[in-house]
N, C-alpha and C positions, 0 to 999 in steps of 0.2 A: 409267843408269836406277836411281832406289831401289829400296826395297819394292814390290813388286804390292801393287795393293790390290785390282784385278780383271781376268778372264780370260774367254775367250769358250774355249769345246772345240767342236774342230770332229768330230762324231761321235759319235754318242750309243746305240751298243754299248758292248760290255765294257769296252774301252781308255776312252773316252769317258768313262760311266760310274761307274765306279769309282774317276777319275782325277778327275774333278768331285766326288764325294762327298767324299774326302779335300780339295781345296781349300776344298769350303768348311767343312769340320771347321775348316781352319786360318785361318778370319777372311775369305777373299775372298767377294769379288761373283761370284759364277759365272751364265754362261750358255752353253747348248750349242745349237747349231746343228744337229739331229738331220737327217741327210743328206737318210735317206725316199725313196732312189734304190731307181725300180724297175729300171732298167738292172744294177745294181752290186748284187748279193746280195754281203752280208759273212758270214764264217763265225760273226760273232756272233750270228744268226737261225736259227740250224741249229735247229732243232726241238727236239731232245734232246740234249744234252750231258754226258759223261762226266767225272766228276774222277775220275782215276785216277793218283795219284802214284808207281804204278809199271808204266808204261809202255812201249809200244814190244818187240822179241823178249827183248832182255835184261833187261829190267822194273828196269832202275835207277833209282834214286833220283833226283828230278829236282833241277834248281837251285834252294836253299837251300829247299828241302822245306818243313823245318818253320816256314819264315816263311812260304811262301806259305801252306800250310796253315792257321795261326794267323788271317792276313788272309782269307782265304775265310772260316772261320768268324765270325771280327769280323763281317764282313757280313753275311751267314746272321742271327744272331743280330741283329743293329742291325731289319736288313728283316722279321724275324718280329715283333719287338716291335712295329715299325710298324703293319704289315699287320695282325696276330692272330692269323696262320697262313703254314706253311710249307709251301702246296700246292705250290708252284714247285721245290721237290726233294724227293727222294726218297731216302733216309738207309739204303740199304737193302743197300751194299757192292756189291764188282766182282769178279764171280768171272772166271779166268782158264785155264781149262781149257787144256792141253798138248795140242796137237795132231800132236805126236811127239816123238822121244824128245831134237833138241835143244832144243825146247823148253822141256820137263821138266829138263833139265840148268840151262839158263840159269832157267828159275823158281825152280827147290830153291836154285841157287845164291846167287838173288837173296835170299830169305826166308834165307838164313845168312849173308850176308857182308856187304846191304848197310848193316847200321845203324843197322835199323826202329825207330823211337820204337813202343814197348809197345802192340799192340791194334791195329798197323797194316796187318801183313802177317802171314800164316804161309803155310806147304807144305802141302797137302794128300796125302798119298799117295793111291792109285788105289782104294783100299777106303772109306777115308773119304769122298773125293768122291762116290765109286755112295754110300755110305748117308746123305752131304747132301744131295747135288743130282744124283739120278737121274738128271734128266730129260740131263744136260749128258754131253759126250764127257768119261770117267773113263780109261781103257785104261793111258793116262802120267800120271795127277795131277795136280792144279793148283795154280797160286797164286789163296790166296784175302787180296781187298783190302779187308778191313772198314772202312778210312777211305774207301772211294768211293763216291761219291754219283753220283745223275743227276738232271740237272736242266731244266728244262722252261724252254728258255731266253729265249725270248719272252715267257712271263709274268716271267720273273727281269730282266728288262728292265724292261719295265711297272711293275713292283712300285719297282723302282731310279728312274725317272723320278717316280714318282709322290711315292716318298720325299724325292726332292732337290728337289723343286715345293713340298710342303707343310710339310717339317719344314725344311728349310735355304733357301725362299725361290728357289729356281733356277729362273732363266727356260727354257724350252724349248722353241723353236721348230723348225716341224718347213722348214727351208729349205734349201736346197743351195747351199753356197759355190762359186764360181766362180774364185775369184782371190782372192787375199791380195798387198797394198803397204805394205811397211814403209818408216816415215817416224823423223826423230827422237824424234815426240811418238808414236807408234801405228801401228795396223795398220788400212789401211784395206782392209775385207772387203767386195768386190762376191756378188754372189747373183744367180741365176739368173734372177728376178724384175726382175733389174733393176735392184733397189737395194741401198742399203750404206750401210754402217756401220764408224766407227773405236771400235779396241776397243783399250786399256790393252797388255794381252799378250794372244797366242794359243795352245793347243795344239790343233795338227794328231792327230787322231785317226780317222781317217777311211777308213780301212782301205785297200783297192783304191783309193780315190777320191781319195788323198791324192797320188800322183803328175800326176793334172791341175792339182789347186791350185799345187803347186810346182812348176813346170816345170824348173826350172832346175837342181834338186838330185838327185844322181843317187847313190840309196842304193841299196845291195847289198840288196833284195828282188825275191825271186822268187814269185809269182802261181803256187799251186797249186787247182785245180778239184776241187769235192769233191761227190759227190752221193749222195743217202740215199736211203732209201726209207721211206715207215711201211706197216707191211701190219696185218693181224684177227691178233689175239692167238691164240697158238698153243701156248702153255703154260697149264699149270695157273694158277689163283692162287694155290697155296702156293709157287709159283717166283715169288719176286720180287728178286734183284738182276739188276745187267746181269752183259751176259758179252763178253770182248773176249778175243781170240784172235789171228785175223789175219783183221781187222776186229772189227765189235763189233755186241751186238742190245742196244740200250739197252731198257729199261723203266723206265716212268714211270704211274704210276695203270691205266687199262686201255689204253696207247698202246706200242705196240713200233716202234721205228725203227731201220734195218740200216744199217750203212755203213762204211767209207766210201772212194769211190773216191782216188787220189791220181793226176789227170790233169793233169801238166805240160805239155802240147800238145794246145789246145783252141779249137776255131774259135769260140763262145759259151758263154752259157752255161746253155743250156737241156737238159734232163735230156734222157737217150738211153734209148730201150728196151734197148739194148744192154750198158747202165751198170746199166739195173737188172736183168737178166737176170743177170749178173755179180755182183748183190751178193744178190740171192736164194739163187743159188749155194752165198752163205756159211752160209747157215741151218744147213743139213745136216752140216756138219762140226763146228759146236756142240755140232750136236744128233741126232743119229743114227738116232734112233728117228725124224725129222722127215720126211718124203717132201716134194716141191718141190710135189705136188701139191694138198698140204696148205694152201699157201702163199697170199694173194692179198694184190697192193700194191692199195695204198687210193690214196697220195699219194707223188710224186717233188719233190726238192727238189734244188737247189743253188747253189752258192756259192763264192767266191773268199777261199783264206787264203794270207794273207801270209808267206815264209820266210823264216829268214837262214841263210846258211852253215854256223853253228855252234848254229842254230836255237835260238837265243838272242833275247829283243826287243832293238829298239831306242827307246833312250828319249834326249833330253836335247835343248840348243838346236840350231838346224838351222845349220850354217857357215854364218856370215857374215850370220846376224842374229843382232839383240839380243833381240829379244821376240817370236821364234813359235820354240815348243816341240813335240817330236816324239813321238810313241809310237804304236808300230806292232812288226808284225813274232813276233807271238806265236805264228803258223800252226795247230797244231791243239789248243793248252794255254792260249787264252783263259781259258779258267775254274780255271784253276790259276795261271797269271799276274798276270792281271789287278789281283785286289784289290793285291795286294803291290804291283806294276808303279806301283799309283795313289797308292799312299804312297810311295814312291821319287821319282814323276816330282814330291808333291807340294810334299815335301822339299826335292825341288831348287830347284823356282820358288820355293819360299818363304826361298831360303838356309840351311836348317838342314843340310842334309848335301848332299856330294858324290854324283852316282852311281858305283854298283861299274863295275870298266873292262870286265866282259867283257859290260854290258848299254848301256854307252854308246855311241851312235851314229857316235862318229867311227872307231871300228872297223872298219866297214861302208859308208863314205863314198868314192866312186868318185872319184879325185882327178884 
């Protein structure tokens, strides 16, 4: 096969997204096939999402930081120009309050050792946090995350579709693929509807939904269940970043969303009273001063994100085709991924670079 000259993306979240923008930055024909499964919630629809590049109990430094960072903002910037405004996040940092003392060990440690590009992280000791941010658990200190954003990820979506419709020409329909057949000449793409279409090359993006389409392929991802909740604002308005601890209460304009469960054995995937009982819970250890009574959920959500082993994506051609390409597998750092992931994966369809091996898919390939 020569040069692509055009690509269908199957999925039109993050991976999707993103992964389409940069194609057609590089000369292709793009079209995505935006799933629009109500069955199959993708963790790319989560309500509110966090970028918080120092994450997780030991708040390390994630895979190649500062590139994905740089690519998040590339976009950020590209979509505000567009749009005229950056109502879709919120620039306002991710505080990280210690809610004992290994934590505080693993934060202070994190903010000295791991590397921080200037203005990205610091330590807060326990006095400074009571005389920033009151409202939040002080007792052990926190790390506080000035590069974190939250972002309103439905509209960051909208905004992305509407960008790649009008400035870049990208078709986007909203249909559910059924089956992909690869031939010498293309990919002939059946749909749910009934009918089809052969398409040049494909990438599979399609979150949960991507192991129907390829039946045959059997990658090392594992299906984790995650459910939020949004409840009535419960802090001041001079409180405005998020706060993630163990779990996180995102804020975004006047909207608060708690979460988030990590349910690896799960009969559907419809929200539990039980799940949100569980993640109200976490209010209180934030926030101290906060009584459950205080508390009332408006809305329950959830969703299905994709893991690997080394929680790592997987990106690049699927064995044993020639022209349908893979990306997937980001679990809960869609939105620290993503952008970068989509100049990687675009890279590669287009021949200019290799992928890195610890993100390429045959790693993870069930032989």
């Amino acid at each position: 096969m020569g040069k692509v000259q055009s690509i269908l993306i199957i999925g039109g979240g993050l991976a999707g997204s993103c992964a389409a923008l940069q194609l057609a930055k590089r000369g292709l024909q793009t079209e995505v096939a935006h799933q629009n499964s109500i069955a199959v919630q993708t963790a790319s629809m989560v309500p509110l999402a966090l970028y918080n590049p120092a994450a997780a109990l030991r708040a390390k430094k994630g895979w190649r930081a500062e590139e994905c960072h740089k690519a998040l903002h590339g976009m950020i910037d590209e979509l505000t120009e567009f749009l005229g405004h950056d109502s879709f996040v919120s620039k306002t940092g991710v505080l990280r309050p210690s809610l004992d003392e290994e934590m505080a060990l693993h934060f202070k440690k994190s903010a000295e050792t791991e590397g921080w590009p200037e203005g990205w992280v610091s330590w807060l000791e326990p006095g400074e946090l009571k005389e920033r941010f009151p409202e939040s658990e002080h007792r052990w200190g926190g790390l506080w995350v000035q590069a974190g954003m939250t972002f309103d990820t439905p509209a960051l979506i909208k905004g992305l579709h509407q960008m790649l419709t009008e400035k870049y020409a990208c078709r986007i329909s909203e249909r559910k693929v059924v089956n992909l057949d690869e031939s010498k000449t293309g990919v002939e793409v059946r749909f749910e509807d009934g009918s089809a279409i052969t398409a040049e090359s494909v990438l599979l993006a399609a979150g949960a939904s991507s192991k129907e389409i390829i039946k045959p392929v059997a990658f090392n991802l594992h299906p984790v269940k995650g459910q939020t909740i949004e409840i009535k604002r419960f802090l001041p308005e001079t409180f405005s970043p998020s706060v993630s601890s163990r779990g996180y209460v995102s804020l975004h304009s006047h909207r608060v969303v708690v979460g988030s469960t990590y349910e690896h054995h799960f009969k559907d995937l419809n929200p539990t009273a039980q799940s949100a009982e569980f993640l109200l819970k976490k209010v209180p250890k934030s926030f101290p001063g906060v009584r459950l009574q205080q508390l009332s959920i408006t809305k329950s959500w959830a969703g299905i994100r994709l893991t690997t082993p080394d929680r790592l994506p997987l990106l690049g051609l699927i064995p044993g085709k020639k022209r349908i390409y893979f990306s997937s597998g980001f679990g809960s750092k869609g939105i620290m991924f993503a952008p970068y992931c989509g100049i990687c994966i675009a890279d590669h369809i287009c021949n200019v670079n290799d992928l890195f091996p610890e993100t390429d898919l045959h790693r993870q390939v069930y032989h």
